[in-house]
Structure formats: C-alpha cells, structure tokens
N, C-alpha and C positions, 0 to 999 in steps of 0.2 A: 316680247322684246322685238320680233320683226317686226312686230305691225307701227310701233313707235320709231323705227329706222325707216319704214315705208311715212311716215307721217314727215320726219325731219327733212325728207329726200322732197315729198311733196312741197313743204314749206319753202326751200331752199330753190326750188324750181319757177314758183311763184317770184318769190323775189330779186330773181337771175333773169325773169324773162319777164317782168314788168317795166315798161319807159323809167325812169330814175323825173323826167320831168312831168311826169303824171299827166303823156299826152300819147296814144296810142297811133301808129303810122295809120292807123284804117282808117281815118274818120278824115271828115271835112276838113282842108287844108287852107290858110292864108291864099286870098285871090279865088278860092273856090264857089259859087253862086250857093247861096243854103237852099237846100231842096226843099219844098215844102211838108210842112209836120203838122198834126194837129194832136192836142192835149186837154189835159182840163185846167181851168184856172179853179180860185178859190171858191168860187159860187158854184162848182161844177160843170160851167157851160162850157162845152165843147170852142176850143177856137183853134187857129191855123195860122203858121207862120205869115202866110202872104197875104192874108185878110185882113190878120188882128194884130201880128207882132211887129212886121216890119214898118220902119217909119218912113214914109218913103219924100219926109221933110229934112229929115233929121238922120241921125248915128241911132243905132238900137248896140244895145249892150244885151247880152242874154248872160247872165249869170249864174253858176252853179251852186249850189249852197246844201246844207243840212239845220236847221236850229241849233244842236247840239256843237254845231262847229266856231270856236271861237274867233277861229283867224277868218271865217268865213263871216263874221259878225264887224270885226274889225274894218274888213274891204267893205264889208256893204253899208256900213256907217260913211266910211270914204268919199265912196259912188254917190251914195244920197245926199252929203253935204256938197259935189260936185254938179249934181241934177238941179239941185234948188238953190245956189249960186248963179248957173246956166242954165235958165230954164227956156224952153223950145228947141235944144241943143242935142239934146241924149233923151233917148224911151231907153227905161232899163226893168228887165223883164227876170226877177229872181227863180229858177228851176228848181226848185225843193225836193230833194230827194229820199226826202223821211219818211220812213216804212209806215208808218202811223195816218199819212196824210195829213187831211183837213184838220185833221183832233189835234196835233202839235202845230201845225204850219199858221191855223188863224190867229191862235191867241199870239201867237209871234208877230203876226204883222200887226194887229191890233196894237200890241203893247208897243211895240217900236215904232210903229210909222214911218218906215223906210221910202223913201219915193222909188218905189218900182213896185210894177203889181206881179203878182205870186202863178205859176205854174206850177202844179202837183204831177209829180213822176216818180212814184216810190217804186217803182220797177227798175230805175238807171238808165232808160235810155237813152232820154235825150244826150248825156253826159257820152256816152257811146257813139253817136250819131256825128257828135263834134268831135271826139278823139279822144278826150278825157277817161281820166281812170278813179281821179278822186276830184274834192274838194277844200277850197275853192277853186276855180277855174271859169274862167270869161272867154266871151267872142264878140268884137266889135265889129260892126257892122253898115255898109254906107248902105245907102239911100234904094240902090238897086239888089240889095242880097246877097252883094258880094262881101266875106270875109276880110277884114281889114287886119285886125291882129289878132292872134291867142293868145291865154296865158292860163299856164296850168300848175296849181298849187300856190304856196304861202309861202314867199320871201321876206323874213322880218325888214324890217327898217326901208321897204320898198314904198315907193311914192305910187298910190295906185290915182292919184290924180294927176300929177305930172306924166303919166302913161295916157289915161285917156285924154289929155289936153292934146296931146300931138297928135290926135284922129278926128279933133270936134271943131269945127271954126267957131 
C-alpha cells in the first residue's frame, strides 16, 4: 500500500512539474543561434546541423515526430504539402524519436513520401536540446541558425501552414 502512495506521489509530481505547453525553459529559445549537433540520418551517415541541416538559402524546419504518433502524421502531411507547393522555400528535416530506429522510421518514409528527410534519435535528445518534452513539436529556422519560432505539441483545428507562411518569403 505505501509503495503505491510513493507511486501516485511520483506520478502527480511528474505531471505538476512538466511545461503544460510541452516546451521545457532549458532548451534553445526563439532568437537563440542552434548550436551545432550531429546525428544519424536514415542511411546511418553521421551529419551535423551546420554542414548538412541548415539551409543557409532558405528556412529549415526541424521537426519532432514518432510514426506511431498521429497528430504528428497530421502536421507532417501539412508541412509536405507546404514544401512542395513552395519549393526552394523550407528544408524540412523530420527527428524520429522511435525507440526501434531505422526498422519503424524507413518503411515510414518509404510508404508516405513526405518531403523532409529523416533524423534517427531514439534517445530524445535532440527534442531536449530544443526544449521539447513531447511530440509533435517544430523549430523554424532562418538562414543563419537563428531560431525564429517554436511550437510544442498538437492543437486541433490549428493551421500549421498559415504558421509557417509568416516565417517563409
């Protein structure tokens, strides 16, 4: 009986002391330069924010995702029908956070063809790095590294094109 009163207390601490907008104060902030990172993409090859990610023509979107997550499915449908609308506009760079890796994340992209290419991080941290706690959540990003807008979590009936038009000429 204590150990389930030590459990409910755990629980209740968690959810008392989690952001409510699923954006953590530690992490990179709007107008903040992104540090440089390096991860694996799909093929496994090692690449790095300021080599490979950043567009330094264009807006980069880095994107937080799971497969399993629908409203994360939802926005990234959005984003892709907004990329290839507006192409040379937006690089949009999906973060997959599935424990599983490559084994869930390819046939995903495969099967959908989303215009953004895939970053494997089944550890969380890039999502950490930005501020994030969950998914979905994005960072838009101008030309030189700097942070333009956040957004962290799923707001139904939310226009995620009408949001990235006000940061893409």
């Amino acid at each position: 009986m204590k150990k389930i009163g030590v459990l409910v207390l755990l629980i209740l601490a968690f959810f008392l002391l989690t952001p409510a907008s699923g954006q953590d104060k530690n992490g990179l902030d709007v107008g903040d330069r992104v540090t440089n990172f390096k991860a694996r993409d799909l093929s496994g090859r090692e690449i790095s924010f300021d080599e490979d990610i950043l567009d330094k023509t264009s807006r980069t979107m880095i994107f937080f995702m799971t497969t399993a997550c629908s409203a994360c499915f939802e926005e990234l449908k959005d984003i892709s029908e907004f990329v290839k609308q507006n192409r040379g506009k937006l690089s949009v760079w999906a973060v997959a956070v599935d424990l599983r890796g490559e084994k869930t994340v390819k046939p995903y992209a495969e099967t959908y063809k989303f215009a953004a290419d895939y970053i494997l991080d089944p550890k969380f941290k890039l999502p950490r790095l930005f501020g994030f706690s969950y998914t979905p959540s994005f960072v838009l990003i101008d030309g030189e590294g700097k942070i333009l807008y956040k957004k962290g979590g799923f707001t139904a009936g939310e226009n995620v094109k009408a949001i990235i038009s006000k940061f893409v000429e």
